[in-house]
C-alpha positions as CSV (number, residue, x, y, z in Angstrom):
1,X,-3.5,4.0,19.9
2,X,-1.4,6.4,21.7
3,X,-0.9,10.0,20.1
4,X,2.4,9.8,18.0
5,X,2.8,6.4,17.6
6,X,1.2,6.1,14.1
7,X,4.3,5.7,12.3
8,X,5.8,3.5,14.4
9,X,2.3,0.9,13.8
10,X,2.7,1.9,9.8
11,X,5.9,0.1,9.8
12,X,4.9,-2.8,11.6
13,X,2.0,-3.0,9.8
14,X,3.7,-2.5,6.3
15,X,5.7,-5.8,7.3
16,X,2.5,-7.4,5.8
17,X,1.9,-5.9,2.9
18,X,1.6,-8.8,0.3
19,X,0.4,-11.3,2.2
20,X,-2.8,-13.1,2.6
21,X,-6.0,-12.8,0.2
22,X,-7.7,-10.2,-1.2
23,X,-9.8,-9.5,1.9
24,X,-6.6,-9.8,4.3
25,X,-5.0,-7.5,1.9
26,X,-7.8,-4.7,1.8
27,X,-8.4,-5.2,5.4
28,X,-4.2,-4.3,5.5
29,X,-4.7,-1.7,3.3
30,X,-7.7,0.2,5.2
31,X,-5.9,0.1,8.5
32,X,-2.7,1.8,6.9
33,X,-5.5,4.7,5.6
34,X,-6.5,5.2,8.6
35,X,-3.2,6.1,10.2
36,X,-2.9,9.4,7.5
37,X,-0.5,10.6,5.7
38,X,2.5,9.0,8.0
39,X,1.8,5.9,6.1
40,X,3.0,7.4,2.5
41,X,7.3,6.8,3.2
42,X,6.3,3.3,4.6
43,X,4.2,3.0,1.2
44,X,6.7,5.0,-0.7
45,X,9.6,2.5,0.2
46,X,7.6,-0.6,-0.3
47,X,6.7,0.0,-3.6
48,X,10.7,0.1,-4.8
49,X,11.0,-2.8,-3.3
50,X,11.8,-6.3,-5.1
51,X,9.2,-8.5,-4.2
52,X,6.6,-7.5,-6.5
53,X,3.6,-8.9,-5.0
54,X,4.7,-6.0,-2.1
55,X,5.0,-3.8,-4.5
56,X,1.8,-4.2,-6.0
57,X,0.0,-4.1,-2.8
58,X,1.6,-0.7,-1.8
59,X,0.6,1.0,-5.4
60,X,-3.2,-0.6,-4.5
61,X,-2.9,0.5,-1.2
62,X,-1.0,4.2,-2.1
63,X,-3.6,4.4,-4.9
64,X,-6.6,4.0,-2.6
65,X,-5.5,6.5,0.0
66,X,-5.4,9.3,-3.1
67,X,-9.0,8.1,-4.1
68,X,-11.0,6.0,-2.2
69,X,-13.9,5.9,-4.6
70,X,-11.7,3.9,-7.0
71,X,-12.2,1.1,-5.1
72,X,-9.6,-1.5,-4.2
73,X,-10.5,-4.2,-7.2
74,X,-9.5,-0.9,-9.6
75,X,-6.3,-0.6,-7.9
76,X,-5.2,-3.8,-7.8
77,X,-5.3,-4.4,-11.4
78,X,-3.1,-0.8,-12.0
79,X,-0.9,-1.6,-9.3
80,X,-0.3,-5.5,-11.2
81,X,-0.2,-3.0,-14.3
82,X,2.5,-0.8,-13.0
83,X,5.1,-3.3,-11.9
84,X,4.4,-5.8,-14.6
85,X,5.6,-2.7,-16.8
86,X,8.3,-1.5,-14.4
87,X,7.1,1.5,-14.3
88,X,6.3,2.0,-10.5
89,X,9.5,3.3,-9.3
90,X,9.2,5.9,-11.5
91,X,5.3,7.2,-10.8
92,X,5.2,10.1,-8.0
């Protein structure tokens, strides 16, 4: 990928989040890691959005990029935790 154009293939590639399986969904997830910190406004935005399943994925996904050893099963099941209690708008 062309120097500079990470944030530009974050929000392309945050278009997705939600979607597919668990394996589509950490496959998603690592490739937004790997762009760096120009992924955290897509991920950011994402997770106060209204589609919860979105939401979720961008906590997992926001969650794994602060600790990788958590592992993504770990994050999942907090980011499900999170909206189900409506509390993800409000975690920083």
């Amino acid at each position: 990928m062309p120097e500079g154009e990470e944030a530009d293939l974050a929000a392309v590639l945050a278009t997705q989040l939600g979607r597919g399986g668990r394996e589509t969904r950490l496959s998603l997830s690592r490739a937004l890691i790997a762009l760096g910190e120009v992924v955290m406004p897509v991920l950011r935005a994402a997770m106060t959005g209204t589609a919860p399943g979105v939401r979720q994925h961008a906590i997992a996904t926001e969650r794994l990029f602060r600790d990788p050893e958590a592992g993504f099963g770990f994050a999942v099941e907090e980011a499900k935790r999170l909206v189900a209690l409506g509390t993800a708008d409000r975690e920083g």
